[in-house]
N, C-alpha and C positions, 0 to 999 in steps of 0.2 A: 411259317405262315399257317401252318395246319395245328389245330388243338382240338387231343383230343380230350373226352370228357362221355367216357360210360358210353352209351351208343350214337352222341350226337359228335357232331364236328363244324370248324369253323373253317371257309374259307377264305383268304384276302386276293382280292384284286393285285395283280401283280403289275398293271395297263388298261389301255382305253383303244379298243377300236376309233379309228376315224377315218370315215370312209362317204362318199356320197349317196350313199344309201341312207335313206330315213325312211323309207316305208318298208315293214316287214313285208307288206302282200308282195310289194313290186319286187324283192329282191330274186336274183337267179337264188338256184339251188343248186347245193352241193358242188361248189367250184368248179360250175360249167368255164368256158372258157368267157363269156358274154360278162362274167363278175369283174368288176374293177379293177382297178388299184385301191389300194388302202396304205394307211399307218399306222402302226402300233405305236402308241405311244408306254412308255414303261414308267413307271415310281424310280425316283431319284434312289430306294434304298434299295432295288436289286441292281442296278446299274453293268456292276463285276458281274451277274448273271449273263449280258447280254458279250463277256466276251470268246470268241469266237464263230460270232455268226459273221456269216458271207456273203454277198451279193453272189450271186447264180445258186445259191442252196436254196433244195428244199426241206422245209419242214411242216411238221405237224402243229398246228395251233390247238391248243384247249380255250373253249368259252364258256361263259355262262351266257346261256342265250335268255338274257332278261327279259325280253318279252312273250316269252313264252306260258302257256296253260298249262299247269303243273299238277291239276286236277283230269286231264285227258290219257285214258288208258286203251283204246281204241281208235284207228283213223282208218279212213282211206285211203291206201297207199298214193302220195304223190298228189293225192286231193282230188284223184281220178273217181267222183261217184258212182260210176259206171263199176268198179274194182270192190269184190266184199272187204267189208272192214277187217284190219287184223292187228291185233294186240302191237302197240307204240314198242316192244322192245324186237320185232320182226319191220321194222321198218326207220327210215332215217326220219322221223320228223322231229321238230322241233318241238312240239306239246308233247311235255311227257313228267313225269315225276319229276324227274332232277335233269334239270334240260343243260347238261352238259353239249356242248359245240366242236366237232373235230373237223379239223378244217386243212387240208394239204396243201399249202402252199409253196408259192417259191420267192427266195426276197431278192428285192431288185435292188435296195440299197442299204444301209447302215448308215445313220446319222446320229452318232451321239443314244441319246436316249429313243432315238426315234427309229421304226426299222421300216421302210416300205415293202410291200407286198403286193404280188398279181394274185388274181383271182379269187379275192375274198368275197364272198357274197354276205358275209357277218354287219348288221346297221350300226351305223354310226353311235359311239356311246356302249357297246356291248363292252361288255368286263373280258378281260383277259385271263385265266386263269395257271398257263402254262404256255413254255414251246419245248419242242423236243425235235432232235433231227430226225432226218428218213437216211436207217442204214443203207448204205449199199448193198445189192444182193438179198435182200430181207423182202419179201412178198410183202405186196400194201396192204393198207389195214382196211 
C-alpha cells in the first residue's frame, strides 16, 4: 500500500470511519470517554489483515484526519485562546502538515469486514490508515 518514489510517497486507505459524528467542531477530543461508538469499515483486499482482532482489545487506530488544515504550523493548545500559541508538533491537534490521527481505542465487536469500536471521536468518512495492538505492559503512547 506504501510506494515509494525519491522523497514523496503514497498512501491507501485501508477503511472508512463510520461514526455519528459529522461535524468536526462538535466532535469530543482525543478519546474522551463522552466519544461514540463507531465502525470501521475495511477494503475487501485487506480482509486476512483483520485476522486476529478481538472484541475487549484495545488498539491503536491510524487516520488521515481529512479535514484537517495542512497549512497550520501554530495553534492554541486545546483552542484555549487564553493559552500562548505553540508550534502544532508540541500539541495534539488536528491542523498540521500531515494530519495523521492516533486514536486508542477498544473494539466492541468483529463483524466480517466490519470492526466496531468505543470511543472514537474520528467523523464519519475519515480514511483509515492503519491498526495496530496496545502491547501489554508497554507505556501508552
Amino acid at each position: 500500500m506504501l510506494e515509494a518514489q525519491e522523497d514523496e510517497f503514497n498512501v491507501t486507505p485501508v477503511g472508512r470511519v463510520r461514526s455519528p459524528l459529522t461535524d468536526r467542531a462538535r466532535a469530543p477530543r482525543q478519546s474522551l470517554p463522552e466519544a461514540p461508538e463507531a465502525w470501521l469499515e475495511f477494503d475487501p483486499a485487506v480482509s486476512s489483515a483483520l485476522d486476529g482482532l478481538r472484541a475487549g482489545e484495545p488498539v491503536v487506530l491510524l487516520t488521515w484526519l481529512h479535514l484537517a488544515a495542512r497549512d497550520v504550523l501554530r495553534v492554541h493548545p486545546r483552542g484555549d485562546v487564553a493559552s500562548p500559541k505553540r508550534g502544532v508538533f508540541a500539541t495534539r491537534s488536528p491542523d498540521r502538515p500531515n494530519p495523521v490521527g492516533l486514536h486508542l481505542v477498544e473494539i466492541a465487536e468483529v463483524r466480517g469486514l466490519r470492526v466496531r469500536v468505543r470511543n472514537l471521536e474520528a467523523v464519519d468518512g475519515t480514511p483509515i490508515l492503519d491498526v495496530k495492538p496496545v502491547r501489554r505492559g508497554v507505556p501508552d503512547f
